[in-house]
C-alpha positions in Angstrom: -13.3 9.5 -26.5 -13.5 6.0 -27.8 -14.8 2.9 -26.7 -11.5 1.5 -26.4 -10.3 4.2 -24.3 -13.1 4.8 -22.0 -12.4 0.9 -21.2 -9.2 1.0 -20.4 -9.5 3.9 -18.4 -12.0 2.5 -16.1 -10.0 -0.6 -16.1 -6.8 1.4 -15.2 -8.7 3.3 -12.5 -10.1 0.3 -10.4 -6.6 -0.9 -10.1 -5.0 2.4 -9.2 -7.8 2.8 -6.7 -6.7 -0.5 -5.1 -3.1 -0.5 -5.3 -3.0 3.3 -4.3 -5.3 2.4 -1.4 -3.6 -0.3 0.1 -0.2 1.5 0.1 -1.8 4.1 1.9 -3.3 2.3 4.3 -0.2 0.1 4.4 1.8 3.1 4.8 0.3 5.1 7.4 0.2 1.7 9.3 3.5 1.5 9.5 4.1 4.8 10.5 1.6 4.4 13.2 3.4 1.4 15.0 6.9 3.2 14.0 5.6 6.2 16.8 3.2 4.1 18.8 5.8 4.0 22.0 5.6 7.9 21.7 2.1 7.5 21.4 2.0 6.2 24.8 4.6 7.8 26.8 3.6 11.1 26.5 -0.5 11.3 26.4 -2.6 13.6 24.6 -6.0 14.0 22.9 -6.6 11.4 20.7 -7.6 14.3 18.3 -3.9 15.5 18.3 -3.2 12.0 17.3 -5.6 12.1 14.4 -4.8 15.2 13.1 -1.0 14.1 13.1 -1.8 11.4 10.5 -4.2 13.9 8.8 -1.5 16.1 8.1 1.5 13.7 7.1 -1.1 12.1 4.2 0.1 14.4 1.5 3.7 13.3 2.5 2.5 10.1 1.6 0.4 10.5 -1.0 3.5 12.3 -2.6 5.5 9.2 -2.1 3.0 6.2 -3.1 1.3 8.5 -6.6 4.3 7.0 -8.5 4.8 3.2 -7.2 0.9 3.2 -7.6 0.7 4.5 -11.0 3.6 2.2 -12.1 2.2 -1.2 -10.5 -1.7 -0.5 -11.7 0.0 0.1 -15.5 1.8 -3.4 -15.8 -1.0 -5.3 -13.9 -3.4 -3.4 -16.3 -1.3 -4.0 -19.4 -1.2 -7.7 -17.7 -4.1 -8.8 -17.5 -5.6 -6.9 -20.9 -2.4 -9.4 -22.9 -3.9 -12.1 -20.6 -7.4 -11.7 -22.0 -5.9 -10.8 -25.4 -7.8 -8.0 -25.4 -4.5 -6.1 -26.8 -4.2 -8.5 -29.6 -7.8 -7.7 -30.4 -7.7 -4.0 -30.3 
């Protein structure tokens, strides 16, 4: 693996990390104010609650893999013309 690559590899990784993260978080959010009145009206454990949202994350993470991956490529590809960094290589 080259220099090159192992670069922007890292590169692409921080801003999948980021973009993937906040979606999630964003995501699960949403979902938890979507169900909150639920929430209330009929109490239980607060681990039942937990382990709700623990169990619809692959659901998410099934629908944010491919926004994420598409938004961390163009702001990668973005920012590496901005530096011409792709000019250079």
């Amino acid at each position: 693996m080259t220099i090159i690559q192992r670069y922007v590899g890292r590169e692409f990784l921080k801003i999948f990390a980021l973009c993937f993260g906040g979606l999630l978080g964003t995501y699960v959010l949403v979902d938890f104010f979507q169900r909150i009145d639920l929430f209330l009206n009929y109490p239980t454990p607060v681990r039942w609650k937990l382990l709700y949202f623990a169990l619809k994350v692959p659901f998410f993470v099934f629908h944010i893999t491919p926004v994420s991956l598409l938004v961390a490529l163009l702001v990668t590809l973005g920012i590496l013309n901005r530096n011409r960094e792709i000019t250079a290589v």
